[in-house]
N, C-alpha and C positions, 0 to 999 in steps of 0.2 A: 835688381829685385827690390821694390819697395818693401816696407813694414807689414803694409796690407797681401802684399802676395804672400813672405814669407808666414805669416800666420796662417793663410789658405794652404799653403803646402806641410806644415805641419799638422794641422786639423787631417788634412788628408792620410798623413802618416799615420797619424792616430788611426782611423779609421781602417785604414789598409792592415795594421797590425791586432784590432781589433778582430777582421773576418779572418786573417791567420790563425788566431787563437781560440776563435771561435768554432772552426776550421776542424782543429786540429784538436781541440778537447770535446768533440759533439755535441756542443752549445752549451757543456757544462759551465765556459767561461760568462756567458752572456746571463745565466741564471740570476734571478733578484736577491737572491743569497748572497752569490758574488761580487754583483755589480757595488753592494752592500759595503762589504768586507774591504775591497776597493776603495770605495772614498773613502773609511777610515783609516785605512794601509795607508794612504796618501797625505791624510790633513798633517802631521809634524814638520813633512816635508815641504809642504803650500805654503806653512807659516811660515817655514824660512828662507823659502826661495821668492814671497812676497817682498819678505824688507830685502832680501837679499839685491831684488831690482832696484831699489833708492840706494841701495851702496852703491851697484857696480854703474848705474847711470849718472851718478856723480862721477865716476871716474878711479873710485876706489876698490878695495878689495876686502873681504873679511873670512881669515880661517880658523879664525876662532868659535864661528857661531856650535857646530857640533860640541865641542867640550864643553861649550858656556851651556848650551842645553842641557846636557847631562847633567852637570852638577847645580846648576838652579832649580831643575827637577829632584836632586836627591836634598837638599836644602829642604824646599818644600816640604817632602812627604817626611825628613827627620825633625820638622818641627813642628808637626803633628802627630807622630809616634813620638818622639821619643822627648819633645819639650810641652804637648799638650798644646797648642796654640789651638785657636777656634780656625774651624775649614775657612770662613771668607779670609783670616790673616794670611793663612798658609798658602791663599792663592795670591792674596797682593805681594808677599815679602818676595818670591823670585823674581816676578814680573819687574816690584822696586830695587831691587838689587840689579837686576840686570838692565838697567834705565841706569844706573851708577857704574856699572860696568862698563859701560857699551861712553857711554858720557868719558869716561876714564882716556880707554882706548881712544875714540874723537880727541881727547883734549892733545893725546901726545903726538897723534899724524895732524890736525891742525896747526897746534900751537909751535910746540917741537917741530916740526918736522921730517919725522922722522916716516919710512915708509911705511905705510899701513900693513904691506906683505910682510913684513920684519914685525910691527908692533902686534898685527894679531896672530903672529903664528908664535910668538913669544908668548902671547895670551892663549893659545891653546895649549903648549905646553904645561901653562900657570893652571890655567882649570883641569887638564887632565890629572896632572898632580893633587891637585887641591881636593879634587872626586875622590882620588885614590883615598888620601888620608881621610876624611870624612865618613866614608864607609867601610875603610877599612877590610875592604873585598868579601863585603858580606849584604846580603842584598835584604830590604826593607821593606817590608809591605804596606801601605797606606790601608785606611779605613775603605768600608764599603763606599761609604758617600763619595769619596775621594773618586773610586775606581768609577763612578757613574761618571765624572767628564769626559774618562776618553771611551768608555763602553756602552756607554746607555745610547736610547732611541727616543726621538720626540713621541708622543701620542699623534696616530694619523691624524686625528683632526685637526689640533695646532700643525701638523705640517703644510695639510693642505688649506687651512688658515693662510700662512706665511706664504705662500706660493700664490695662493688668488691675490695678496695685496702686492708680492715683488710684481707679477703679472701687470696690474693695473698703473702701478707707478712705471715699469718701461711702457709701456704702453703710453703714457702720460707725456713721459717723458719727452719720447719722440713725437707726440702731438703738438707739444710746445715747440718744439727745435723745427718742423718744419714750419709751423705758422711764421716762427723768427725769420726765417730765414725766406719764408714769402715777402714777409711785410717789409722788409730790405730789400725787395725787389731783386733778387736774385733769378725767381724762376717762378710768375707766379699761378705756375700749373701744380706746383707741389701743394699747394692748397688741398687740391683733389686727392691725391694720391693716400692710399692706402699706408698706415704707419710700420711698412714693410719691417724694419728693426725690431720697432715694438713687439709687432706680432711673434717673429722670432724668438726673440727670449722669451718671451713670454711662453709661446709652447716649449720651449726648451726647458723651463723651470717645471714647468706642471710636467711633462713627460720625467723630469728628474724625479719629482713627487712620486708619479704614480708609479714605477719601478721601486723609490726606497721603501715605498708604502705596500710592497706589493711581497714584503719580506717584514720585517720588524718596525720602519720609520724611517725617516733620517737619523742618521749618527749626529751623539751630539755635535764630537770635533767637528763633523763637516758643517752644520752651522754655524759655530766659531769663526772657521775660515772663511764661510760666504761671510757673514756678517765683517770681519775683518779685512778685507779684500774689497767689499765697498768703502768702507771707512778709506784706504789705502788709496784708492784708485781716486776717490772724489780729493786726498790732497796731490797726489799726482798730476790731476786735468784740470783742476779748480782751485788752485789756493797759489800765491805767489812762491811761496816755496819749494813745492813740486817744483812748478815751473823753471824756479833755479837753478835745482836741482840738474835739468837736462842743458841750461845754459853753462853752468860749471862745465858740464862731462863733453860738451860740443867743445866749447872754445874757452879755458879757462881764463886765459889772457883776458879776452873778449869781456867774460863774466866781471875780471875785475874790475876793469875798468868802465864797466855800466853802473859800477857801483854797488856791487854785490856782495854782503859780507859772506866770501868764504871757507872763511873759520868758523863762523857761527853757523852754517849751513853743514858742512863735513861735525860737526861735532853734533848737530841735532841727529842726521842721517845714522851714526853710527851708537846715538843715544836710543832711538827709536829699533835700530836691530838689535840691541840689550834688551829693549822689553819684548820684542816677540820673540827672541828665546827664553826671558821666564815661561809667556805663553807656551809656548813649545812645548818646554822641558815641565809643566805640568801636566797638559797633554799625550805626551810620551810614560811619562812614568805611571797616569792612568793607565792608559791604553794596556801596559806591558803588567801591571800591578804591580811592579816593584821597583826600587829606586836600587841600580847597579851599577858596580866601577865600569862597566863596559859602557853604560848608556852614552848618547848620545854619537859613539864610533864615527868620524868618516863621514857622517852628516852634514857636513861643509861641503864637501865636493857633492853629493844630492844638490841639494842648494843650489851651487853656482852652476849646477849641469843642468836641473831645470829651470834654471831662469835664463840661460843660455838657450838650450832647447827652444824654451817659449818666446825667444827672439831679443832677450838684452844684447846688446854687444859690449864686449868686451873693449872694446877705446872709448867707451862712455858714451851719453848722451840720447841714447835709444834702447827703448822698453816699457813694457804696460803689466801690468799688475794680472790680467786676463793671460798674457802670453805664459808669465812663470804658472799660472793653473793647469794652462795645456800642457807645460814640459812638466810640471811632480805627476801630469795623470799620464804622460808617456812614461814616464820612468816607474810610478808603482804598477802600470800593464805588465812591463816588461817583467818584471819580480814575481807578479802573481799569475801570469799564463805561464812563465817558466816553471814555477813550483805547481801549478798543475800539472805539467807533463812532466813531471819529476828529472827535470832537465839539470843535469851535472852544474854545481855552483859557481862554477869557473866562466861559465858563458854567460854570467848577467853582468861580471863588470863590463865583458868584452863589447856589448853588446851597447853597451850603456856606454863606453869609451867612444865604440865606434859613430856612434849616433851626435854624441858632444864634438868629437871632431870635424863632423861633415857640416854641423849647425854652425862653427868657429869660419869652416872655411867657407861657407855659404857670404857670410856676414862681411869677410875681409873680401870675398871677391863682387859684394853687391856694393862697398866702401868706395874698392877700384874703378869702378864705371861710373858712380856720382864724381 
């Protein structure tokens, strides 16, 4: 099963569980309200099942990211309650904290080497603890400004602004990529051809528009994560590091000996997942209005189950930044058609277990036939 199929077969999932729910709540699920409510139920999770793909495609692991979340988000909002910091600080200082953090973690499974499952599950202990004492199991409310990152809505016009220029540049994009690929002489009837891709996302961006627009806008989080997720993706497929990234997690040997520092590559990877849990973790405490000892719970395994889902593998070396999208928007479906049909809370881990398992065994049985 290549890359490209299992992406097709999860898309399909999606969709399959999609007319289930939709099915089964009388198109309550499918509502612009919903649909709504959804991308924002989802952005905490994209963000960390994002970087969580450049961890686990190097070949590493991180369960710390949930607790680090939590407590960089309640950092955050107490140092705008309760030390007065101006809002653009209070949004740099988790973000820089958790770039020092996450850098931390990197220096000791690089340098040390010490296992990463041991260094950051020893680190989620450290921030569970650390949330504990810092809020003192009393929960915090951030200012109104605050609460607009993870609650508010674009104005339709700037949405569908942003949506006619994503439009035009895929569009662009794949203009350029088949002329390339004509003018190498590859195949030169693709001259002709209709920028089939372009076209695609491109409707698939404006039909996003016109459904968020079709209730309040887009949520801000969910442009966050679009915006961040191309950032991601273009080092992923375009910058030599990306690209190390997946030589590590294939053949480390291999990597080293092409000349690959990596120690300095595992320690940026796990620096870069400290900052998207400051992201995160202000985003969440947005979204929720309050900074809590509970925040962030179990949010690692979210993470590693959507970016799993969306087609990383677990032996490294394979995953795209688009697939962890698809598995946090399987997993927030599963959560919110569940809680529509007021479905007993016990059936969304099961649910959620049994889906990450079939995605694990998918991956190690497409492994054994290459």
């Amino acid at each position: 099963m290549t890359a490209r199929w299992r992406a097709f077969t999860m898309l399909g999932a999606l969709v399959v569980i999609w007319i289930v729910f939709a099915v089964a709540t009388h198109g309550t699920f499918l509502l612009p309200r919903n649909l709504a409510l959804l991308a924002r139920q989802m952005s905490v999770t994209s963000l960390l099942a994002m970087a969580m793909v450049l961890v686990i495609v190097a070949g590493q692991i991180d369960l710390s990211v949930g607790a680090m979340t939590g407590l960089l988000g309640a950092i955050s909002a107490l140092a705008l309650v309760q030390h007065a910091w101006p809002l653009p600080a209070a949004f740099a200082l988790p973000i820089g904290l958790g770039a020092g953090l996450g850098f931390t973690q990197g220096q000791l499974v690089a340098r040390l080497r010490i296992p990463p499952f041991i260094v950051t599950l020893g680190g989620m202990l450290v921030f569970q603890g650390a949330l504990l004492g810092i809020t003192g199991g009393v929960s915090t409310s951030p200012t109104r400004a605050y609460i607009l990152v993870g609650q508010a809505y674009m104005p339709r016009v700037v949405g569908w602004s942003v949506a006619a220029l994503a439009a035009l540049l895929f569009i662009g994009r794949d203009v350029r990529s088949r002329a390339a690929t004509a003018h190498a002489g590859d195949n030169g009837q693709r001259r002709s051809r209709l920028p089939w891709t372009g076209l695609a996302a491109a409707a698939l961006g404006l039909g996003f528009t016109a459904v968020m627009n079709a209730y309040e806008g887009i949520p801000i989080p969910v442009l966050l994560v679009l915006a961040l997720g191309a950032v991601l993706s273009v080092v992923t497929r375009h910058t030599p590091f990306g690209r190390h990234l997946y030589a590590i997690g294939g053949n480390r040997e291999a990597a080293f000996y092409s000349g690959i520092d990596i120690n300095r590559h595992l320690t940026g990877v796990f620096t870069i997942m400290g900052a998207m849990c400051g992201v995160a973790g202000v985003v969440l405490t947005a979204r929720v209005g309050a900074a809590t000892s509970e925040a962030g719970r179990m949010m690692e395994l979210d993470a590693i189950a959507a970016a799993v889902i969306g087609g990383t593998s677990l032996l490294g070396g394979q995953g795209t930044i688009r697939g962890a999208l698809v598995g946090a928007l399987v997993m927030a479906s599963l959560d919110n058609g569940m809680s529509l049909l007021n479905t007993e809370a016990f059936w969304q881990p099961v649910l959620k277990g049994g889906i990450l398992v079939a995605a694990v065994a998918a991956d190690i049985a497409s492994r054994r036939r290459s």
